[in-house]
C-alpha positions in Angstrom: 90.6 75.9 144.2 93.2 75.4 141.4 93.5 78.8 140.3 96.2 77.6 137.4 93.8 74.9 136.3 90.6 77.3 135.9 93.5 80.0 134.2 94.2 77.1 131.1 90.8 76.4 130.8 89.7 79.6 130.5 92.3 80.5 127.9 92.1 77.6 125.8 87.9 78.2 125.9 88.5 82.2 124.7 90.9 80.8 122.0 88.2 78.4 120.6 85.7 81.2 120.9 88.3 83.7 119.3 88.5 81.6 116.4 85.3 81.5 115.4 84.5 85.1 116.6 87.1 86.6 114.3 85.8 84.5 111.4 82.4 86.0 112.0 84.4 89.4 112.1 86.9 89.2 109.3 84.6 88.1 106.9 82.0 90.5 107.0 84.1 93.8 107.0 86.5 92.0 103.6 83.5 93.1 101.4 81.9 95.9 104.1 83.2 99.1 102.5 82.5 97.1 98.8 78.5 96.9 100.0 78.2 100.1 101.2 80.1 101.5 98.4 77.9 100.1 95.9 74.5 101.3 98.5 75.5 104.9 99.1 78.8 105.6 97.4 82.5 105.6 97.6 82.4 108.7 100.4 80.0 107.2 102.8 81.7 103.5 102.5 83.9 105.0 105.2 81.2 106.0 107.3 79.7 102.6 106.9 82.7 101.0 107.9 82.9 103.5 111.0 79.6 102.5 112.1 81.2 99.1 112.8 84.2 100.7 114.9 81.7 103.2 116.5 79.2 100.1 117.7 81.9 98.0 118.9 83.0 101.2 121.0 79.6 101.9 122.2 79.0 98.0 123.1 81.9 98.3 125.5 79.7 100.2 127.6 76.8 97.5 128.1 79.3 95.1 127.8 81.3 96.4 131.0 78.5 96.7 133.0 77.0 93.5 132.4 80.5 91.8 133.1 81.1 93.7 136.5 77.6 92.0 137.7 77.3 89.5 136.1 80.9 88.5 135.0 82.9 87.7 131.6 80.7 85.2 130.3 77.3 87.1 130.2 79.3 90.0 128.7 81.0 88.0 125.8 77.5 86.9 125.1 76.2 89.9 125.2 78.6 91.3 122.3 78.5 88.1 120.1 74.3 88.3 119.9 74.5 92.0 119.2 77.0 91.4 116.2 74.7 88.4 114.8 71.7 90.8 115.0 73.8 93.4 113.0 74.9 90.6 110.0 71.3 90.0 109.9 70.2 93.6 109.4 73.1 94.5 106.7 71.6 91.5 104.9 67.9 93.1 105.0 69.3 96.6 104.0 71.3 95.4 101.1 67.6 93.6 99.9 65.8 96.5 100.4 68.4 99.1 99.2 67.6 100.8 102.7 71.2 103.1 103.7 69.6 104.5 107.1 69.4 100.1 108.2 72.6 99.5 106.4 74.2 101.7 108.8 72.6 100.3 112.0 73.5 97.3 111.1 77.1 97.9 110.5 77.1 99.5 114.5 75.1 96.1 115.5 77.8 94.0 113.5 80.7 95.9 116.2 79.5 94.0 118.4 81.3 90.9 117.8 84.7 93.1 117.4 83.8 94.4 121.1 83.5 90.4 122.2 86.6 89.9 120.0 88.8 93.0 122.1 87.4 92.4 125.8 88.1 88.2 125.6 92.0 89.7 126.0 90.9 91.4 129.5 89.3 87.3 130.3 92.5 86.0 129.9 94.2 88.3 132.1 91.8 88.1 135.5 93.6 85.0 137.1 97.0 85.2 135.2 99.8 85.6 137.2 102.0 89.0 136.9 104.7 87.7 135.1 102.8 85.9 132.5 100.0 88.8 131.7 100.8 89.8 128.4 101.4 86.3 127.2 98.5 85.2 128.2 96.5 88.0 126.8 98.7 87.7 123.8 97.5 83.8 123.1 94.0 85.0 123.0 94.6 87.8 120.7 96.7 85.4 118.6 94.1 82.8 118.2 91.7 84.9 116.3 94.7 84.6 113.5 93.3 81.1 113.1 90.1 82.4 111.9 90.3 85.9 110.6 93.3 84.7 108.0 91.4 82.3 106.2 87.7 84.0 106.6 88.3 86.8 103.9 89.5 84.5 100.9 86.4 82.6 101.6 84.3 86.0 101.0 83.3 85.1 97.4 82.6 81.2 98.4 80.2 82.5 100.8 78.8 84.5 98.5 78.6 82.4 95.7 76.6 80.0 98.8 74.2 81.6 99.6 73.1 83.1 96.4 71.0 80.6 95.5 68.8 81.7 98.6 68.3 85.0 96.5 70.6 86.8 98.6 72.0 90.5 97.0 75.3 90.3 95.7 78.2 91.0 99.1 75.4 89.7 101.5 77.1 86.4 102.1 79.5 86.6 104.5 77.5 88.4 106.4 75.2 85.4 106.5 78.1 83.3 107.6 78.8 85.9 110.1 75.2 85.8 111.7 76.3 82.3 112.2 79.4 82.3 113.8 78.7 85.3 116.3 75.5 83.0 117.8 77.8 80.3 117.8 80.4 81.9 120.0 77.8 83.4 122.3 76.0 79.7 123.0 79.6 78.0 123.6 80.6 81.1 126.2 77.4 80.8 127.9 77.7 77.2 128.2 81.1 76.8 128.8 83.1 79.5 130.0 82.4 78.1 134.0 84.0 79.5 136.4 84.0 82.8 135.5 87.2 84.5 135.5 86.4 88.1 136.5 84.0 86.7 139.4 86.6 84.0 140.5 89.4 86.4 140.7 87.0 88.9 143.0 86.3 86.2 145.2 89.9 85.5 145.6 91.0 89.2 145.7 92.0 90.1 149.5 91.3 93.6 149.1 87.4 93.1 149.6 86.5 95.9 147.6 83.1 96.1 146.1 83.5 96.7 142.0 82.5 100.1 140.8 80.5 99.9 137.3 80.6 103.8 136.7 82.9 105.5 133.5 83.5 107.9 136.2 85.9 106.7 138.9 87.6 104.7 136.1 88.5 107.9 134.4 89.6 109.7 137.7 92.0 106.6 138.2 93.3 106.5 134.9 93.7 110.4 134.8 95.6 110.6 137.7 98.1 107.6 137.0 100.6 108.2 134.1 101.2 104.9 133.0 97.4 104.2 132.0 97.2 107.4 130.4 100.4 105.8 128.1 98.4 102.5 128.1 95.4 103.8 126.7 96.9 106.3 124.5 99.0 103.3 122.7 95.4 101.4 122.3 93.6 103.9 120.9 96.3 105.1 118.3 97.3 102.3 117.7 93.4 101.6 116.5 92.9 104.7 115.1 96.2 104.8 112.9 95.1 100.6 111.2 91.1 101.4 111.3 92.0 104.3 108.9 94.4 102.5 106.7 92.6 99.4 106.8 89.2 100.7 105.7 89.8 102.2 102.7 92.4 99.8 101.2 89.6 97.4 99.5 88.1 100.6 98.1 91.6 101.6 96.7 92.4 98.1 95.6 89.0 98.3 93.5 90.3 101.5 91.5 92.8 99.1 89.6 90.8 95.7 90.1 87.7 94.9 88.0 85.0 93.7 89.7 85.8 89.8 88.6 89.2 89.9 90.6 88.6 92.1 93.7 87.3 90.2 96.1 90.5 87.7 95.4 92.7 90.7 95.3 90.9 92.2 98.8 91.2 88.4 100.5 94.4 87.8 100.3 95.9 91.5 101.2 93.5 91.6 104.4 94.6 88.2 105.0 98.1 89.4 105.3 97.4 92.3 107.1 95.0 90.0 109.6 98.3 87.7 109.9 100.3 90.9 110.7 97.8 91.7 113.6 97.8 88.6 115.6 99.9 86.0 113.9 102.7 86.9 115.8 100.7 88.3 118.7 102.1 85.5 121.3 106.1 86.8 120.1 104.6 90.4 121.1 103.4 89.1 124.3 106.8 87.6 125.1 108.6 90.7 124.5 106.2 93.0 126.4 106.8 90.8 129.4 110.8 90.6 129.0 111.3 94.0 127.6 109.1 96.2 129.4 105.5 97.9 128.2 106.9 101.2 127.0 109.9 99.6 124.7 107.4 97.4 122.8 104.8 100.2 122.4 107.4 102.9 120.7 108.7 99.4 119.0 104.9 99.5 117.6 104.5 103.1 116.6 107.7 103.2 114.2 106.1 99.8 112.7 102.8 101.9 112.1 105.0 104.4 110.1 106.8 102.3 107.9 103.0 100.6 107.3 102.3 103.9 106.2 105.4 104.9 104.2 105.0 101.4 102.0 101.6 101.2 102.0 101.3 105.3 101.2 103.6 105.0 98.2 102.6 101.5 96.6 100.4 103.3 94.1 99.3 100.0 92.0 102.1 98.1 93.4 99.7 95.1 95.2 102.7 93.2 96.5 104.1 96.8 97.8 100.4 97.3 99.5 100.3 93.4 100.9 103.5 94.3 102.7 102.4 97.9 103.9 99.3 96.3 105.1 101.4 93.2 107.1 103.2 95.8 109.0 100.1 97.9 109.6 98.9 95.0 111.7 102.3 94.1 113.6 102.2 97.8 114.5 99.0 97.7 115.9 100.0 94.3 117.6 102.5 95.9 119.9 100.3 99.1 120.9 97.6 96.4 121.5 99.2 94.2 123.9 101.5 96.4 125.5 98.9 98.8 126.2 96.0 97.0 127.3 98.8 95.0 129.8 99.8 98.6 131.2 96.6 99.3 131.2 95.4 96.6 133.3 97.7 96.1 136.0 97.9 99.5 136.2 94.5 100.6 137.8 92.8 99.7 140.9 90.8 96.1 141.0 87.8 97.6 141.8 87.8 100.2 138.6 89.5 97.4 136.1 86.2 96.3 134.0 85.7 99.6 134.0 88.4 101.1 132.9 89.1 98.5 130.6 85.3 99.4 128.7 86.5 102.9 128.8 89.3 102.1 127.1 88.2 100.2 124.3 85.3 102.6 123.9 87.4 105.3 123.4 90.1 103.0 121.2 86.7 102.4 119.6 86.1 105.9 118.4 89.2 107.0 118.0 89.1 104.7 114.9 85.9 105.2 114.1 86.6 108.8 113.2 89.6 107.6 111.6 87.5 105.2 109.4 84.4 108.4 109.2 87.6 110.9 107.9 89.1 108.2 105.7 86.4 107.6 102.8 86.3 111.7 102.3 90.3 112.1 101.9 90.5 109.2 99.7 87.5 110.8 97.7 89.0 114.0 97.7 92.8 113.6 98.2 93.8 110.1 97.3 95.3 107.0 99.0 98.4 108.5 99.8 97.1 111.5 101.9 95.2 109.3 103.6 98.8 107.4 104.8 100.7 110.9 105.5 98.0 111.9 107.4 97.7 108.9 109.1 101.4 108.5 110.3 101.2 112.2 111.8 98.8 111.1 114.0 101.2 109.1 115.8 103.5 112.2 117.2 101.1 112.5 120.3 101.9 109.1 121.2 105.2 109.4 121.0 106.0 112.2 123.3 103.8 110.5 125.8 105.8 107.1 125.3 109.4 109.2 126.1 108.4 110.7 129.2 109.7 108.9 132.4 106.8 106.3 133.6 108.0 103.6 136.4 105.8 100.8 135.8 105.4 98.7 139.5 106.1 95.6 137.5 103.6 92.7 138.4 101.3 95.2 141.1 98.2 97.1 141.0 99.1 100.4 140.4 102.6 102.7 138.6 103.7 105.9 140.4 105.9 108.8 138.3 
């Protein structure tokens, strides 16, 4: 078996599918808080938003287990359907006026985030050591291709579909029904061999795979270099989710309604670019420099994000260039902690703890994104920023303390 042959195929097949995925994902949430905004109000258009982060979390769990039986490719799927199913119910709710389904649908529509964040962990199964990161980074780059150009395209899609009597903000979530089925058909078809069940056929250890949260948890509890890789994940998430969210909804305090989606396009296509334009760069580094270098490199990036973005008041070129660094920043806790993460835990725990990761990077936004809408309501923009870059003090003091990484093995020791 050519092991390096299966490896390119499978990445260059998760970089196709990542382009169209992260179209399907980009182009829905450019104009999410905007819908639910104008459907329940400017303090539960954060909520709305969370319901996104909080359904991609919760998929991880189905997700996982349907990838440790079944493998990567029924997993993927599984995501992909679950965010077309969402687009389509935001669509229905925004007809019908009906919050309660606007707000399932937002948690359906995570889905194809969650299909978007576990095709990294595909491109990892067969890498070799020293190539990990990169090759988890190419993946994560390749959604650039998509999610760039899918938010200037909001008001085209919108302006397409109204003629099907579609309410006003429904479109791209039409076009993201679309491209979520498409990326579930092509990984069902395609993605042969599977990754995760090639490389346990290869593993020597022989160890059946566990799909229980609970012995993941015990192995990442008990090994301090996972703890710092899923720390730098999850703040990392929770820190740009926060941010992020409200931006279009502060943007539209200074923007009439005939330029904000062209305003909101172009700053979340900048901050899109900052997350995985140079994503293959942060993958190099990770692998030369070491995991724990490029995550503190990633948390002082999240707090100048802040600082510009915090104190651009109207300033929209100030905010662009806050929101660019907000996504390099959450680049580099990204990569360098889902690698840690990965090759730092057991094989037989690794889908596992890699869904328990991203479900709790998952909510650890989500109540970011929950928290956000209320202090922008209530303290502004700018609190929202301060707030956010004290967050990050926790994973700093976890990032200085002495971890030996066992470079290129399965497990880290103190």
């Amino acid at each position: 078996m050519n092991v390096a042959l299966i490896q390119r195929r499978t990445v260059a097949l998760l970089c196709g599918t990542q382009v169209i995925g992260g179209m399907g994902v980009a182009i829905g949430l450019s104009v999410g808080a905007l819908l639910a905004a104008r459907l329940a109000g400017t303090g539960l258009s954060g909520v709305a938003q969370s319901a996104a982060v909080v359904g991609g979390a919760l998929m991880a769990v189905p997700a996982t287990r349907v990838m440790t039986v079944w493998g990567r490719r029924a997993g993927l799927a599984l995501a992909y359907a679950a965010g077309g199913l969402g687009s389509v119910l935001i669509v229905v709710a925004a007809a019908t006026t009906w919050v309660p389904l606007l707000f399932l649908g937002m948690m359906l529509f995570g889905g194809g985030t969650t299909g978007n964040l576990q095709a990294r962990y595909a491109a990892v199964d067969l890498a070799a050591p020293e190539r990990r990161a990169r090759e988890m980074s190419l993946v994560v780059w390749a959604t650039t291709i998509g999610a760039v150009a899918a938010p200037n395209f909001a008001s085209l899609a919108d302006d397409a579909t109204s003629g099907f009597g579609l309410p006003v903000l429904t479109g791209p979530f039409a076009f993201s029904a679309a491209a979520f089925v498409l990326a579930a058909v092509i990984l069902l078809v395609f993605l042969r061999p599977d990754p995760l069940l090639t490389a346990r056929r290869l593993s020597s250890q022989g160890t059946a795979p566990r799909r229980a949260f609970r012995p993941a948890l015990r192995a990442i509890a008990g090994l301090p270099a996972a703890r710092l890789g899923m720390a730098a994940a999850a703040v990392g998430h929770m820190v740009m989710v926060g941010v992020m969210s409200m931006t279009p909804v502060h943007l539209g305090t200074y923007h009439g309604d005939a330029d904000v989606l062209r305003v909101v396009g172009i700053v979340l296509s900048l901050h899109i670019a900052g997350m995985y334009a140079l994503s293959p760069l942060v993958g190099l580094l990770t692998d030369r420099l070491g995991r724990r270098p490029v995550i503190l490199g990633g948390v002082g990036l999240l707090l100048a994000a802040c600082a510009l973005a915090g104190t651009a008041e109207h300033d929209t070129v100030r905010l662009s260039a806050g929101l660019f660094v907000l996504g390099l920043g959450w680049s580099c806790t990204m990569v360098a902690g889902s690698t840690l993460l990965s090759e730092s835990v057991p094989a037989e725990v690794r889908p596992a703890a890699q869904g328990l990761s991203d479900m709790v990077m998952g909510l650890a936004g989500a109540s970011a994104g929950a928290l956000a809408g209320f202090l922008v309501e209530l303290s502004g923009y700018a609190t929202l920023n301060l707030l956010a870059a004290i967050a990050t003090v926790p994973l700093v003091a976890l990032a200085l303390r002495p971890v030996a990484v066992l470079k290129g093995t399965e497990g880290a020791a103190d």
